[in-house]
VEXFIRO-167753 format. One record per residue: y negated, x negated, z negated of N, C-alpha, C in turn; residue in three letters. Coordinates in steps of 0.2 Angstrom, whole numbers, padded with zeros to 4 digits, always signed. Layout:
YXZYXZYXZALA ...
// end
This chain:
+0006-0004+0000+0000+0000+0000-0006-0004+0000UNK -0010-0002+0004-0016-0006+0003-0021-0005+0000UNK -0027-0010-0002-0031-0010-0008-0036-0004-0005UNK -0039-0003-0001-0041+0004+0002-0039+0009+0001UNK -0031+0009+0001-0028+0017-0002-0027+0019-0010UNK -0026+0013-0010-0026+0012-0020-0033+0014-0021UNK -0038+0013-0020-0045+0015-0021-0046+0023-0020UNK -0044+0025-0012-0045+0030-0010-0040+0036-0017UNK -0035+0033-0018-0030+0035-0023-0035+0038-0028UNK -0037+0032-0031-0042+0034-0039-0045+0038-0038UNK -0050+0038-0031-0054+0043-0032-0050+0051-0032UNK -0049+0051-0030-0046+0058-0028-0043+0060-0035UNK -0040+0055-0037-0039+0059-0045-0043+0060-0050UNK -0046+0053-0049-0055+0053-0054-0057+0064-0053UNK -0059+0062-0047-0063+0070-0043-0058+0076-0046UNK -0052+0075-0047-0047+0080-0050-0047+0081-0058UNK -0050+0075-0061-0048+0074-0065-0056+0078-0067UNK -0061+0078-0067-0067+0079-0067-0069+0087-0066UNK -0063+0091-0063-0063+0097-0060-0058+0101-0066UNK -0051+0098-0069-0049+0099-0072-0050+0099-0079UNK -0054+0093-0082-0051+0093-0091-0058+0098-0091UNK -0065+0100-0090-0067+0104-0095-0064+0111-0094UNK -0060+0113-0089-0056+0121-0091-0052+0119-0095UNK -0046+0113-0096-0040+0110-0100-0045+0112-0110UNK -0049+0108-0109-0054+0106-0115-0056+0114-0117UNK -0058+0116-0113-0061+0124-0114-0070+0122-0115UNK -0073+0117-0112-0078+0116-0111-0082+0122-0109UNK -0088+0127-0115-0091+0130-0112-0089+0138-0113UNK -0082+0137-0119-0081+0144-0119-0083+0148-0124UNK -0091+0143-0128-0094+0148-0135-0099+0152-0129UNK -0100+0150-0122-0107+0151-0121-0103+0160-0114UNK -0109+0165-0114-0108+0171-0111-0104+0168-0105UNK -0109+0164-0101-0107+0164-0095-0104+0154-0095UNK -0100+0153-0096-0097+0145-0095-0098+0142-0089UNK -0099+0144-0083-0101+0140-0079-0107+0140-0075UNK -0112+0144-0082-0118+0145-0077-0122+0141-0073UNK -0126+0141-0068-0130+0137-0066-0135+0134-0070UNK -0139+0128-0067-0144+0126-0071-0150+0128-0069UNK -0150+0136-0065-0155+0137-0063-0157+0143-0069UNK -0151+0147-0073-0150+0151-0078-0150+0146-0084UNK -0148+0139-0084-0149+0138-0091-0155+0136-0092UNK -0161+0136-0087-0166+0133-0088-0171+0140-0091UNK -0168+0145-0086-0172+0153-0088-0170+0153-0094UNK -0164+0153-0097-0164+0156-0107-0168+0151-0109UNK -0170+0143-0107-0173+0139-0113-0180+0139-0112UNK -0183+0143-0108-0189+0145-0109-0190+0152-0113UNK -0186+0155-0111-0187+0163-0115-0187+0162-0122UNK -0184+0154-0124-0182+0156-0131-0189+0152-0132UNK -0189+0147-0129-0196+0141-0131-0204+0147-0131UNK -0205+0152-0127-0209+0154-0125-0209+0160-0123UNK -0208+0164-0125-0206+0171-0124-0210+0173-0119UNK -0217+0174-0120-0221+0178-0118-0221+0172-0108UNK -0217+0170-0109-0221+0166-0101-0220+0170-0095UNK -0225+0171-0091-0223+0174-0085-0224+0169-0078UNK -0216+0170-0076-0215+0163-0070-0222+0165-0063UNK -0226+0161-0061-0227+0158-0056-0228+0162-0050UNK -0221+0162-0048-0217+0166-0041-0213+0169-0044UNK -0210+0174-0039-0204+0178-0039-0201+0174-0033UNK -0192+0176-0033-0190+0173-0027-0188+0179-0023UNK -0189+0175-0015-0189+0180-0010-0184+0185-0007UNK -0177+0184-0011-0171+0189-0011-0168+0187-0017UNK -0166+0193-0021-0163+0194-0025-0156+0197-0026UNK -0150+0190-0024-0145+0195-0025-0142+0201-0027UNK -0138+0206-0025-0136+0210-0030-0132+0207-0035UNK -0126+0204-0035-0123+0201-0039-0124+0193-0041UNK -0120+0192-0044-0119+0184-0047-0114+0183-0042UNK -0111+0186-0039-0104+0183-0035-0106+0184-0028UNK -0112+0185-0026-0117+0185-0019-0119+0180-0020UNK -0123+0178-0027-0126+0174-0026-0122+0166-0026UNK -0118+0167-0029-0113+0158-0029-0110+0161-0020UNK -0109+0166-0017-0107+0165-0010-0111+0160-0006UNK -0116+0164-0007-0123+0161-0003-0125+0153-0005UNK -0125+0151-0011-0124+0145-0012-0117+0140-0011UNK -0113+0143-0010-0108+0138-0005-0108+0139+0000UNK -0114+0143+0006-0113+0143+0012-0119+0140+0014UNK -0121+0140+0009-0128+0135+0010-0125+0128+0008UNK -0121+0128+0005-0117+0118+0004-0115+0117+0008UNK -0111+0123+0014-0106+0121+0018-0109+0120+0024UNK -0113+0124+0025-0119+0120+0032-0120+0116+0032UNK -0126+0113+0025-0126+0106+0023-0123+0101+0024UNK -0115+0102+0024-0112+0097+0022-0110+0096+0029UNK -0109+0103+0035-0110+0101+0042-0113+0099+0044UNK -0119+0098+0045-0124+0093+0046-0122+0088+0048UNK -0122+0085+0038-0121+0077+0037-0116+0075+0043UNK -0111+0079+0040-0104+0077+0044-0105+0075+0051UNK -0109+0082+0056-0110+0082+0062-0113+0075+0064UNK -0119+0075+0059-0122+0067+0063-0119+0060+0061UNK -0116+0061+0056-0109+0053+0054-0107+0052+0060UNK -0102+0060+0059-0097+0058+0065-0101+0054+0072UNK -0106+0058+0075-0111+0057+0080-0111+0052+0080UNK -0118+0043+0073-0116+0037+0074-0111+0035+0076UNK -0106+0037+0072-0098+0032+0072-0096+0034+0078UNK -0097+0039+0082-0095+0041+0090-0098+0035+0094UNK -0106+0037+0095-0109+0031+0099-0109+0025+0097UNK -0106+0021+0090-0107+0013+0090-0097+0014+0094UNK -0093+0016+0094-0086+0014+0095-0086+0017+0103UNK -0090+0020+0104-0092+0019+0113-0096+0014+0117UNK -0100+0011+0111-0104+0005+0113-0098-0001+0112UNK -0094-0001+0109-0089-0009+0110-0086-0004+0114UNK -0082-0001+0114-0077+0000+0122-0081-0001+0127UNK -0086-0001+0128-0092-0001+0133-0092-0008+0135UNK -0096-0011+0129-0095-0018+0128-0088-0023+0130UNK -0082-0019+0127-0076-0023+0128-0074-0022+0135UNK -0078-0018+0138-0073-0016+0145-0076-0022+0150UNK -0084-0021+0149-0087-0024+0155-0087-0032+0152UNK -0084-0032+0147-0083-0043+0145-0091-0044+0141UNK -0095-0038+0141-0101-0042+0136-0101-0042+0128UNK -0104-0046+0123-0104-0046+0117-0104-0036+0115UNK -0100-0037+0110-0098-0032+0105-0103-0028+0101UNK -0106-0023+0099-0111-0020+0095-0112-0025+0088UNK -0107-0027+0084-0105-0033+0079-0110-0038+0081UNK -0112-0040+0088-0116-0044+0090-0111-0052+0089UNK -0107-0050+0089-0099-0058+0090-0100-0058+0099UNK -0096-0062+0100-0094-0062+0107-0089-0058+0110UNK -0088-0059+0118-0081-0056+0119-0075-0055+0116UNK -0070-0050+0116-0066-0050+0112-0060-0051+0115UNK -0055-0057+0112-0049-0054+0116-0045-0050+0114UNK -0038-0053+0117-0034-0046+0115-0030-0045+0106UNK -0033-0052+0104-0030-0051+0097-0036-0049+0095UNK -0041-0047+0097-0048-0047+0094-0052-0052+0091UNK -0053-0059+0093-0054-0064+0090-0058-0066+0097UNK -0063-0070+0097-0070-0070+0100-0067-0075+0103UNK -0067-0076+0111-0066-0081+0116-0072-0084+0118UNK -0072-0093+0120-0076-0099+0123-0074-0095+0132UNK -0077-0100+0136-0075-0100+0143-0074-0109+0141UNK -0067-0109+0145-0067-0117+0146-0067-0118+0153UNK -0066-0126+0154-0066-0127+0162-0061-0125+0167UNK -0056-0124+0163-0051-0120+0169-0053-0112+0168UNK -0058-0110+0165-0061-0103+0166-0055-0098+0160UNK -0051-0101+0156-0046-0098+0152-0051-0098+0146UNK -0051-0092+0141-0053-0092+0135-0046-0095+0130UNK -0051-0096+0124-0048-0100+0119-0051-0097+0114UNK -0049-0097+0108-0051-0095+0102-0056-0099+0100UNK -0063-0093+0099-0068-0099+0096-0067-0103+0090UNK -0064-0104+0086-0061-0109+0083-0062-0117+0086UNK -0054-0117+0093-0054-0120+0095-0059-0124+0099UNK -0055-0130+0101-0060-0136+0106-0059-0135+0112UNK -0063-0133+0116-0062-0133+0124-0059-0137+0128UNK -0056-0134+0134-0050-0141+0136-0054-0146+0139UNK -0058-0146+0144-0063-0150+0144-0069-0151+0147UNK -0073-0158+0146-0081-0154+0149-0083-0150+0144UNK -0083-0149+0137-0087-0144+0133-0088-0137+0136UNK -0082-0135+0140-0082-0126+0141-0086-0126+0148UNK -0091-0131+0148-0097-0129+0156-0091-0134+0161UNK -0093-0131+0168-0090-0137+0172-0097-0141+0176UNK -0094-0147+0177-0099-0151+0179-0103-0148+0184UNK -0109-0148+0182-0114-0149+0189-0117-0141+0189UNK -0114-0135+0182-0117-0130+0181-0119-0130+0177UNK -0128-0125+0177-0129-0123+0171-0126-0120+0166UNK -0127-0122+0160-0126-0117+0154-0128-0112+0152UNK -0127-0106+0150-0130-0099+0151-0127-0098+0144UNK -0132-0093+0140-0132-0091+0134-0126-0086+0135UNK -0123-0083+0127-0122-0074+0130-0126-0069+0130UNK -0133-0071+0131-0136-0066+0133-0138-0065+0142UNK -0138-0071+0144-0136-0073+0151-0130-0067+0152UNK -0126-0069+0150-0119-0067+0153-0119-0059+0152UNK -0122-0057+0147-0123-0049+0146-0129-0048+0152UNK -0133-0052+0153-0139-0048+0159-0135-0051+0164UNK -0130-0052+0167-0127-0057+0173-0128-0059+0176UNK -0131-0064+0173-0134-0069+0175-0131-0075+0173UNK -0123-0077+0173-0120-0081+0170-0122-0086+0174UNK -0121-0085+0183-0121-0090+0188-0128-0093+0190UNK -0134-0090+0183-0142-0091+0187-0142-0098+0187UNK -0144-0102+0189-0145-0110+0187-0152-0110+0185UNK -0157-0106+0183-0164-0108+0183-0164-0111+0176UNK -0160-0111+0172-0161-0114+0166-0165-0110+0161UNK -0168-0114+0157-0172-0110+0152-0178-0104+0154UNK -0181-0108+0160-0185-0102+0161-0183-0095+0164UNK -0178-0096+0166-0176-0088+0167-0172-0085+0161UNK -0173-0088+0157-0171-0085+0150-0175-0083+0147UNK -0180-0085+0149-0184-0082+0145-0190-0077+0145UNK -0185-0074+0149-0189-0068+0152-0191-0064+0147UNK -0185-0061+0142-0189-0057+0136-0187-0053+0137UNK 
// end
């Protein structure tokens, strides 16, 4: 098992665990309503602090019930919580189209690493044109072959591997 799922494990019990012991415990059963909101604990500890206070605003619907009202509060969670989701999912959509993208057409990765090969580990170009693991030492000639320029990977992502103009055409910006 891995240390990922031993983590993902805790939590999910932590989270059970936290859902569980105050019903187990009986947390809450001297008070009328035990799992009221803290929009209603906040109403009694004024009425008691301040009897006479009159609230500010009214609010613009009023449930018939308690049990309309917690409806409406967990569908107002559960939109919310589509959102978030919608747009998560949406980054993590677009960065893992951008390396496929990247991995297809041979340029650096969204990681900003180099190309990837097929174990996933970041290939040199050497002079027989075979990658190597960047790690390794090129077979010869330091990866360029004689008599061409050296071109960044940024070069190579603008294709411009074979430009010979050297510096100044790198630095176009």
């Amino acid at each position: 098992m891995s240390r990922h799922m031993k983590i993902n494990g805790l939590l999910v019990l932590l989270v059970a665990a936290l859902a569980v012991l105050p019903l187990v415990f009986g947390l809450g059963d001297h008070k009328e309503e035990p799992f009221a909101g803290a929009d209603a604990e906040a109403e009694t500890a004024i009425t008691e602090i301040a009897p006479d206070y009159e609230p500010w605003f009214s609010p613009l619907y009023e449930p018939p019930s308690g049990e309309v009202e917690s409806a409406l509060f967990a569908l107002q969670a559960a939109i919310g919580t589509g959102v978030l989701a919608y747009y998560f999912g949406l980054r993590r959509g677009r960065r893992q189209g951008e390396v496929r993208v990247a991995a297809a057409t041979g340029r650096p990765g969204a990681d900003g690493g180099g190309p990837a090969g097929a174990d996933g580990a970041a290939t040199t170009a050497t002079a027989s044109g075979a990658g190597s693991p960047s790690g390794a030492a090129p077979a010869s000639g330091g990866g360029v072959p004689s008599g061409a320029a050296a071109g960044t990977g940024a070069d190579a992502a603008d294709g411009d591997a074979a430009d010979s103009g050297g510096a100044a055409s790198r630095s176009r910006g």
